[in-house]
C-alpha positions in Angstrom: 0.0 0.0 0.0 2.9 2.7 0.8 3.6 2.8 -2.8 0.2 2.3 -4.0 -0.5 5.6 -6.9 2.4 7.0 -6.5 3.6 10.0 -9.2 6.9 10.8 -8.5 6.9 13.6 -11.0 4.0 15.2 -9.6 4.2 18.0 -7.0 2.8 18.6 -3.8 -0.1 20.3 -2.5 1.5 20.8 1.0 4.9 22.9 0.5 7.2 23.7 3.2 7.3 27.2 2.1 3.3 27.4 3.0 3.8 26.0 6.5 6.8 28.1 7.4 5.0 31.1 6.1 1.7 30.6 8.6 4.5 29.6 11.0 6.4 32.7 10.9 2.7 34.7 11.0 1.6 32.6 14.2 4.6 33.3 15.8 5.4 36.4 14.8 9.1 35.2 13.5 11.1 37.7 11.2 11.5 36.7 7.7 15.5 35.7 7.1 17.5 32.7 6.2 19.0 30.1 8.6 23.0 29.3 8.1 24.4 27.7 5.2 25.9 25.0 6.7 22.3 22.7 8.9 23.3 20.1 11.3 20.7 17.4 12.6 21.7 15.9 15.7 18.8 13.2 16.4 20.0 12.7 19.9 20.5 15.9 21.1 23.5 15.4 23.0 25.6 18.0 21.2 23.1 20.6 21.0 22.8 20.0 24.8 26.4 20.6 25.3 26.7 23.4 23.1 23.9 25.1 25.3 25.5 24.2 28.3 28.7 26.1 27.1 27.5 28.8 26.1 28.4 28.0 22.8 24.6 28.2 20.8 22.3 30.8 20.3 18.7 30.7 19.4 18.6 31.7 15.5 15.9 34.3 15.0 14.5 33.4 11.9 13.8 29.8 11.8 10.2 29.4 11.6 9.6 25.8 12.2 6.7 24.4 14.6 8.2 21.7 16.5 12.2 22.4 16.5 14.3 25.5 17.7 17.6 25.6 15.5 20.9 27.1 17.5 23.4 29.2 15.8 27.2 27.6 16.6 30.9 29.0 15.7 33.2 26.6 16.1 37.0 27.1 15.0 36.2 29.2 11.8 33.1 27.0 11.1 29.5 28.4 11.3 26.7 26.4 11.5 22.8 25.8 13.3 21.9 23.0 14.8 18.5 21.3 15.8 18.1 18.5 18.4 16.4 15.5 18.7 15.0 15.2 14.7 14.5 11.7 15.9 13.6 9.0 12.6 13.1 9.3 8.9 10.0 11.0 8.6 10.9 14.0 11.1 14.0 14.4 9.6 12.6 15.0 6.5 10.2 17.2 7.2 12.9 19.3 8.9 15.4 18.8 6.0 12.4 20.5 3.3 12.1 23.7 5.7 15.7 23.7 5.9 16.3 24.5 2.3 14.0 26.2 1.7 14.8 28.7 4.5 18.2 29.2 3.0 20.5 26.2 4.4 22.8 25.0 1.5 24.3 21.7 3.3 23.0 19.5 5.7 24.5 17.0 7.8 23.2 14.5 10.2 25.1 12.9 13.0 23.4 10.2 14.5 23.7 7.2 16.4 23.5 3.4 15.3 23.7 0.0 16.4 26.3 -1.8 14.8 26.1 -4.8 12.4 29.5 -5.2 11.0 32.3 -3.3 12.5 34.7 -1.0 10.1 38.5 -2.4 9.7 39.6 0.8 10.9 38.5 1.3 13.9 36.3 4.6 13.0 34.2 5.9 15.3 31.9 7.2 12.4 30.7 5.6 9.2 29.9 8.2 6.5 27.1 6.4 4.7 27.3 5.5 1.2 24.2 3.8 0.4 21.2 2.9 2.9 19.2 0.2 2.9 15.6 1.4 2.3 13.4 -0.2 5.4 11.1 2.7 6.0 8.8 4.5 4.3 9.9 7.8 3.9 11.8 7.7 0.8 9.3 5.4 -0.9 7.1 8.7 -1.1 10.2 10.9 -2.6 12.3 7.8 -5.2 10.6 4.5 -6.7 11.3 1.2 -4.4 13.7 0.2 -7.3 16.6 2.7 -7.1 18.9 3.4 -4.9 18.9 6.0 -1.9 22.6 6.7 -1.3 24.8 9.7 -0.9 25.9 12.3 -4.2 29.0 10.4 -5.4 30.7 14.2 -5.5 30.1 14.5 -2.3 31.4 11.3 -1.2 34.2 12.2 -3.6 35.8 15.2 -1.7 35.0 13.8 2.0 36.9 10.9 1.4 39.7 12.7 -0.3 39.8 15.4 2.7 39.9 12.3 5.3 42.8 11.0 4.2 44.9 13.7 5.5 43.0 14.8 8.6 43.3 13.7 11.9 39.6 12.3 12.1 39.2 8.9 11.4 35.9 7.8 9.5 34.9 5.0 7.3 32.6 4.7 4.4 29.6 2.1 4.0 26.5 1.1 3.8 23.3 1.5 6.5 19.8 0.3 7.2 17.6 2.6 7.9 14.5 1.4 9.8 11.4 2.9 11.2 11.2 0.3 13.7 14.2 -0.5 16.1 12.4 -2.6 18.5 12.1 -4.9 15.7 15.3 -5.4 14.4 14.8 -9.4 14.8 17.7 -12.0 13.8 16.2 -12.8 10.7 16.3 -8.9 10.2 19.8 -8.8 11.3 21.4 -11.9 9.1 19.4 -10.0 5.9 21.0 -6.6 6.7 24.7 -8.5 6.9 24.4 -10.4 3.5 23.4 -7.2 2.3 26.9 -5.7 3.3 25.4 -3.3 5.7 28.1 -1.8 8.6 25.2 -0.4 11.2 21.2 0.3 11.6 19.8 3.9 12.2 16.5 5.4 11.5 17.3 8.6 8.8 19.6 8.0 5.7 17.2 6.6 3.2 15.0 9.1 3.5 17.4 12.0 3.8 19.4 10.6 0.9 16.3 10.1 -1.1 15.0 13.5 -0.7 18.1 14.9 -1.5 18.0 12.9 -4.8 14.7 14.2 -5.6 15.5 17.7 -4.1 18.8 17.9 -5.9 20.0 19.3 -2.5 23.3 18.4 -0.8 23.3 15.9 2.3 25.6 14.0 4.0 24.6 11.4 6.8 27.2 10.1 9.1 26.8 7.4 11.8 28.4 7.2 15.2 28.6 3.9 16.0 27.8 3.2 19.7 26.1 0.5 20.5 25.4 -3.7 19.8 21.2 -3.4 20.4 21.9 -3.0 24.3 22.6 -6.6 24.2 25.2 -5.9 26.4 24.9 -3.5 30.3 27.0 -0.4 29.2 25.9 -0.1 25.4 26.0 3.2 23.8 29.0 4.8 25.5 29.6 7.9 23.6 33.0 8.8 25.3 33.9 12.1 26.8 31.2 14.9 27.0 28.9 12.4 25.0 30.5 12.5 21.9 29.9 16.3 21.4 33.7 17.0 20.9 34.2 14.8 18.4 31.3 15.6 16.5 32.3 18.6 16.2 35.7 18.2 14.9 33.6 15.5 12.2 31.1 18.6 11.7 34.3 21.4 10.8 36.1 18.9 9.0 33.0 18.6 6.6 32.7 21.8 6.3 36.4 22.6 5.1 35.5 19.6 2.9 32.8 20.6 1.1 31.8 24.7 1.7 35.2 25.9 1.8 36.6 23.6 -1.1 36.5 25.4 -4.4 36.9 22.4 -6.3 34.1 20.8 -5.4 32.2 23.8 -5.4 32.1 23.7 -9.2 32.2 20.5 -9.7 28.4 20.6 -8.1 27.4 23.5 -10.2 28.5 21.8 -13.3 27.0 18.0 -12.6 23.6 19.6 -11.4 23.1 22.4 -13.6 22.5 22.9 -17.4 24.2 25.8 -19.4 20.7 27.6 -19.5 20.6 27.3 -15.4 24.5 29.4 -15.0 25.1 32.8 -15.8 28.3 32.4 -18.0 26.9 30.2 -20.6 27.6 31.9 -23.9 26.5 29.9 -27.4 29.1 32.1 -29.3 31.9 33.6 -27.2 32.4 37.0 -29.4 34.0 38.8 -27.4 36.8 36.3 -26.6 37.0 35.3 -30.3 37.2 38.9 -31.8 40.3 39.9 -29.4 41.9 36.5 -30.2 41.7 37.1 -33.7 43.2 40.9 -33.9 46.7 39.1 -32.4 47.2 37.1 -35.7 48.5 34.3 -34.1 49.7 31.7 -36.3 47.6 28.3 -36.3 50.7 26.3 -34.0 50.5 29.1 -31.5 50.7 27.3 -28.3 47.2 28.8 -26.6 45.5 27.9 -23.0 42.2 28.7 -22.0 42.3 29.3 -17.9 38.6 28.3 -15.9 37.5 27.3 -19.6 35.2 24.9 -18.4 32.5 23.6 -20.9 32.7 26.6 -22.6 32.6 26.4 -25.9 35.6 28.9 -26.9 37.5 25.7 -27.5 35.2 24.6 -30.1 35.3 27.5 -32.3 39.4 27.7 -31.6 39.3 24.3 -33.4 37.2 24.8 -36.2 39.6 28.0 -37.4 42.7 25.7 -36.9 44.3 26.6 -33.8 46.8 23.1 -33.4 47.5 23.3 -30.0 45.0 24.1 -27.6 44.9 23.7 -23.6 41.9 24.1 -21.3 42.3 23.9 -17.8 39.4 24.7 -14.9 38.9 23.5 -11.2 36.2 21.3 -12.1 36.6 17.7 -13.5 33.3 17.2 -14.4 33.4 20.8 -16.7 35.9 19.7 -18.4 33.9 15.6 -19.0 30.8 18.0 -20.1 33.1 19.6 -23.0 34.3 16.4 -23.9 31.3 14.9 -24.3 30.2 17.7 -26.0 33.0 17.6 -28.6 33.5 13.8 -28.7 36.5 12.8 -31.2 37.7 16.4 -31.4 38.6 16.3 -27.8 41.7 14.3 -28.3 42.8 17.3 -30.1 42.9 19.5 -26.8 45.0 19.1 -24.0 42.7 18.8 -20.7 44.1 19.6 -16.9 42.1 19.8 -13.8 43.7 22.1 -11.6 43.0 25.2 -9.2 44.7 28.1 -10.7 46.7 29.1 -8.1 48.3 25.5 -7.8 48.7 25.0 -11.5 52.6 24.2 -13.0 53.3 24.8 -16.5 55.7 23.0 -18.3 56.0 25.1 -21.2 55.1 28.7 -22.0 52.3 29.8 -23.9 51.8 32.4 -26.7 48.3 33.4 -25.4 46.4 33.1 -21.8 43.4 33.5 -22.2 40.6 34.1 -18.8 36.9 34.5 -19.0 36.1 32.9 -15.9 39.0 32.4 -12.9 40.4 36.0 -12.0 37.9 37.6 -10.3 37.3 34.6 -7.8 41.2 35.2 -6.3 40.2 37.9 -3.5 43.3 38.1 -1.5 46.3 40.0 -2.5 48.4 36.3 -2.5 46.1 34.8 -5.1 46.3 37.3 -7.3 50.4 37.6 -6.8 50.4 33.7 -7.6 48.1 34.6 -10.2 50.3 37.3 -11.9 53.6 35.6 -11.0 52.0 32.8 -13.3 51.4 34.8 -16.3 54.9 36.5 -16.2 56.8 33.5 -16.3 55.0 31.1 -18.6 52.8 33.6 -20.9 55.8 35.0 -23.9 52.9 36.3 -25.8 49.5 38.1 -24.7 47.4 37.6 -22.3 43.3 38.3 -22.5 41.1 38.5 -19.6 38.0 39.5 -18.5 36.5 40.1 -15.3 33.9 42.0 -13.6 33.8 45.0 -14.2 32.9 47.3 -11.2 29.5 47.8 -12.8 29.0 44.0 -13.1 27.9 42.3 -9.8 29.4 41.6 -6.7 29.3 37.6 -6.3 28.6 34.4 -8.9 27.9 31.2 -8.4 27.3 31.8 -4.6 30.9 32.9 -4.2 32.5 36.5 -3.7 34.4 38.3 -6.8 36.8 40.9 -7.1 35.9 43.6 -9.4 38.0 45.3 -12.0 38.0 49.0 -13.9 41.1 49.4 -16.8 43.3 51.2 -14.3 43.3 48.4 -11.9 43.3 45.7 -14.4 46.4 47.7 -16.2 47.8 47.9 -12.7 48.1 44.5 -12.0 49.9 43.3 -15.3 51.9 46.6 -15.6 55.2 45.2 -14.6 55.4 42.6 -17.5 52.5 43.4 -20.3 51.7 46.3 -22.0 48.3 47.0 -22.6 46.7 47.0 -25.8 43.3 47.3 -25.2 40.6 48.0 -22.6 36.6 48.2 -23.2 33.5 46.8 -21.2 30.4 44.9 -22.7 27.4 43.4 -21.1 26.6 39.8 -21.2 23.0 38.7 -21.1 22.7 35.8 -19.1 20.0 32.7 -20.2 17.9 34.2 -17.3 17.8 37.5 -18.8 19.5 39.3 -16.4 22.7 41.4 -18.0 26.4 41.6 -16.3 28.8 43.9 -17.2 32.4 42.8 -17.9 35.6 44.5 -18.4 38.0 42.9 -20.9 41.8 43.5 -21.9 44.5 42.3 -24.3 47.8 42.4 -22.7 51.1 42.1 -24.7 54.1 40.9 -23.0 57.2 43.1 -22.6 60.1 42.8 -24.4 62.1 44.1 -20.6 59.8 44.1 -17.4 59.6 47.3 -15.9 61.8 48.5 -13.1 
């Protein structure tokens, strides 16, 4: 009967956006959005302690009926945090408010019995994949697929725990709305199906977040065997609290704070007509590339090129030896699907700007995209250092200009006018040309940009 006429395409009647609008009327509750980073802690033992430090404050604008979220700052990491979201379907109904109130990433903490210990010795299993014994997510995904975590995700936490001082494991969960009747026969089934531990939100979490295209992460402590044995579910000191938090900041730096996966989100969840930069023809680019007369061997990269499709229009007027290079892996699989055997024509590196090595200089650098993310004055010295040694040609960028707007994609930017731009290359290029043009965006919005052709000096300047 749960999945008795069922339309997973069709949408709801009841939307969180409704109740938390009569919410915030009832209650008289300010409209405002809730931290980026959400934390569920279904036992409530970390928001207790965080309370009893003096460590939480009551957010003001979260305008749920049956939770209070805490603001937290915890070394450098900012989150709220709601107790005691015990099961799949509370969870859920939190996690829909949650978004839609302005929280970016959740995370849930919780506890869970253990079926088949990690070789590692983790305290925590980040979970992969969860066994679907509850009914929650059978109302968001189809009984057939699978409820598990965004491989992305999964991606960049298990790269970042290799080199932190947190231990965790990945595997797989069941997720049951019934714990008193986790029988033997239930147990054996949950082992042969390679499961490491039992709780009662993944599945659903991870299902919504399918449907939702939202990003959540669900980690299990493991602390107990069932309470088949007297002194089950030690938590260890200050129950647990201290190292969830250091498992909390960690997934922060993971996730919020890495660029790389940052974009490689954006780019696996969103089509050109959903980001601002998407340009069928890129004009601009094309008509300063073509007043430098560069011969069809010139040795030319694009930097933060992404899927754009600059590279395809390079290749069709016979540029030989082409390199695009962005942050994001999965950009760079879009354009090469997109171009199919004309990809093996281009050179393709992954790499964040400011830790990219050359290993040959190039007769034009060419930046649509990646300067005006680098905010502090060390980026854009890497940055420029970069250019002066491995660029023997021009260089082209373009930026924001400071008429264009102050963030993209969710992230700060750094804008530019021609005598800061000049300014900045000064020592080693001589600038050819300066002008701004608007961009309209696929959402009809318009964004001004400033671009300028650099050619390099013969002697640096003094």
């Amino acid at each position: 009967m749960i999945i008795a006429n069922k339309n997973y395409d069709e949408a709801s009647v009841f939307t969180p956006e409704n109740l938390l609008r009569e919410a915030r009327r009832q209650k008289n509750i300010p409209e405002g959005k809730v931290p980026a980073v959400c934390v569920l802690d279904p036992d409530g033992d970390l928001v207790a302690y965080l309370i009893r430090k003096n460590q939480a404050t009551l957010n003001a604008y979260w305008g749920c009926y049956h939770t209070k979220m805490y603001d937290v700052h915890y070394d450098r990491a900012d989150f709220g945090i709601i107790g005691c979201a015990v099961g799949a379907p509370f969870a859920v109904l939190i996690a829909e408010q949650l978004f839609v109130s302005g929280c970016k990433l959740l995370i849930s903490i919780t506890s869970s019995g253990i079926i088949h210990p990690p070789q590692n010795g983790a305290k925590f299993i980040l979970i992969e994949e969860a066994l679907r014994d509850e009914g929650t997510s059978h109302h968001y995904i189809a009984p057939d697929k699978k409820s598990a975590i965004h491989p992305l995700l999964a991606k960049s936490l298990l790269t970042h725990f290799e080199n932190a001082d947190l231990k965790i494991s990945i595997g797989k969960s069941w997720t049951t709305d019934a714990p008193y009747r986790e029988t033997p026969s239930a147990i054996d089934y949950a082992k042969l199906s390679g499961v490491h531990c039992v709780e009662m939100e993944a599945a659903a979490l991870y299902a919504f977040s399918e449907v939702k295209r939202k990003d959540v992460i669900c980690y299990a402590r493991l602390t107990n065997t069932m309470a088949r044995t007297e002194g089950d579910f030690e938590k260890g000191e200050e129950m647990g609290s201290l190292d969830d938090l250091e498992l909390i900041r960690h997934t922060i730096n993971a996730t919020m704070k890495n660029r790389r996966y940052h974009w490689d989100h954006i780019y696996d969840t969103k089509s050109p007509n959903e980001v601002s930069w998407t340009q069928d023809i890129p004009l601009t680019s094309l008509k300063l590339i073509r007043t430098l007369s560069l011969p069809k061997n010139a040795r030319i990269i694009d930097v933060g090129g992404g899927d754009s499709r600059l590279v395809d229009y390079l290749l069709s007027e016979g540029y030989e030896d082409i390199t695009v290079l962005d942050i994001s892996e999965r950009a760079l699989e879009k354009a090469k699907e997109r171009l199919g055997k004309n990809a093996d024509r281009v050179r393709w590196i992954v790499s964040d700007i400011t830790e990219f090595k050359p290993d040959d200089v190039y007769d034009l650098w060419h930046d649509r995209a990646t300067f005006h993310f680098l905010l502090s004055p060390e980026q854009v010295a890497a940055y420029v250092g970069l250019v002066n040694r491995w660029v023997k040609g021009y260089l082209v960028v373009g930026t924001f200009s400071t008429d264009g707007p102050l963030k993209c994609s969710g992230l700060d930017i750094r804008q530019y006018d021609e005598d800061s731009m000049t300014r900045t290359f000064e020592n080693s290029f001589e600038k050819m040309e300066c002008f701004t043009v608007d961009h309209d965006t696929p959402f009809s919005t318009r964004q001004n940009f400033l671009f300028c052709s650099f050619k390099k000096r013969a002697t640096p300047l003094p």
